[in-house]
N, C-alpha and C positions, 0 to 999 in steps of 0.2 A: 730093523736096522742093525747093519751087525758093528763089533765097538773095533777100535784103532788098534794094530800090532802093529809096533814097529820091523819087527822077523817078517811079518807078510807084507806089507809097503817093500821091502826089501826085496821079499821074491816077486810079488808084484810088479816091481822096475825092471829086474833082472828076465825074465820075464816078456818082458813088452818092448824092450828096445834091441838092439842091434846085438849079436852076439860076443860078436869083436869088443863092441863098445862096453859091454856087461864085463868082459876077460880083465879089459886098463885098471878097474878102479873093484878094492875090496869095500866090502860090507861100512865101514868105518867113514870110508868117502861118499857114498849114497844117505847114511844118519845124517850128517854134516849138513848135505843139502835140504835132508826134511828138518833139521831143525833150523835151520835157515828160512825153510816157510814158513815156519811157529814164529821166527823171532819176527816175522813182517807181519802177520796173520796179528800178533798178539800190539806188534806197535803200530798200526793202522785199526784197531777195532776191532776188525774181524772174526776176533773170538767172545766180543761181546754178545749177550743173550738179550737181546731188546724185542719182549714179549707183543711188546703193541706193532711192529714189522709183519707185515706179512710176507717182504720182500726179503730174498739171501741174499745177503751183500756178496757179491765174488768179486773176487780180486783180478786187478789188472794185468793182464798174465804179462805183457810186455816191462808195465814198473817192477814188477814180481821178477822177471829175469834179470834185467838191470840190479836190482838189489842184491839177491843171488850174485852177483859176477864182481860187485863192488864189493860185497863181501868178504868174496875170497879171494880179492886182490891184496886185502888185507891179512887175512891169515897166512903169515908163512909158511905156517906146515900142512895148508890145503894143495890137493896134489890136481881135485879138479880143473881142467883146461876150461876156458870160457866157451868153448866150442861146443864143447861136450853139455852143457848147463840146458839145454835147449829140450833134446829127446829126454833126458831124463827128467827131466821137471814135467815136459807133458806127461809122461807114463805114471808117474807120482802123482800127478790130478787126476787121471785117470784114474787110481786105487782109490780117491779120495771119493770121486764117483760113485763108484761101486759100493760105497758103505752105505749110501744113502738107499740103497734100491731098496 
């Protein structure tokens, strides 16, 4: 299992989505959104280790964007469009994917 960069989640996004779409937003606006899943990940559970599970909890990806998007309606100096929140959050599951292989 290989462990979490934040620099390859980043190329990882950049990467997997649209090129145009990768050009809008620097390195700084993509962290944002991953730590955006940390902060949902860690306030729903999700980064709980409950040894007697055999099951992985995954998250809702639809309350997952929703929160993402209420989020950054509230940060002022997020440059993120809600539009935009959608490709790159799947591409960012997708790296998350990948660690587990």
């Amino acid at each position: 299992m290989m462990e979490f960069d934040e620099d390859d989640a980043i190329k990882y996004i950049r990467g997997h989505i649209d090129a145009e779409l990768s050009s809008i937003y620097d390195d700084d606006e993509l962290l944002n959104l991953i730590d955006l899943v940390y902060d949902y990940y860690e306030a729903n559970g999700l980064l709980d280790i409950d040894l007697d599970s055999d099951d992985e909890d995954d998250p809702d990806i639809d309350e997952l964007r929703e929160y993402i998007v209420r989020m950054l309606r509230k940060d002022k100096g997020a440059k993120l469009a809600p539009v935009h929140v959608m490709p790159i959050l799947s591409a960012y599951l997708e790296y998350e994917s990948s660690l587990s292989i």
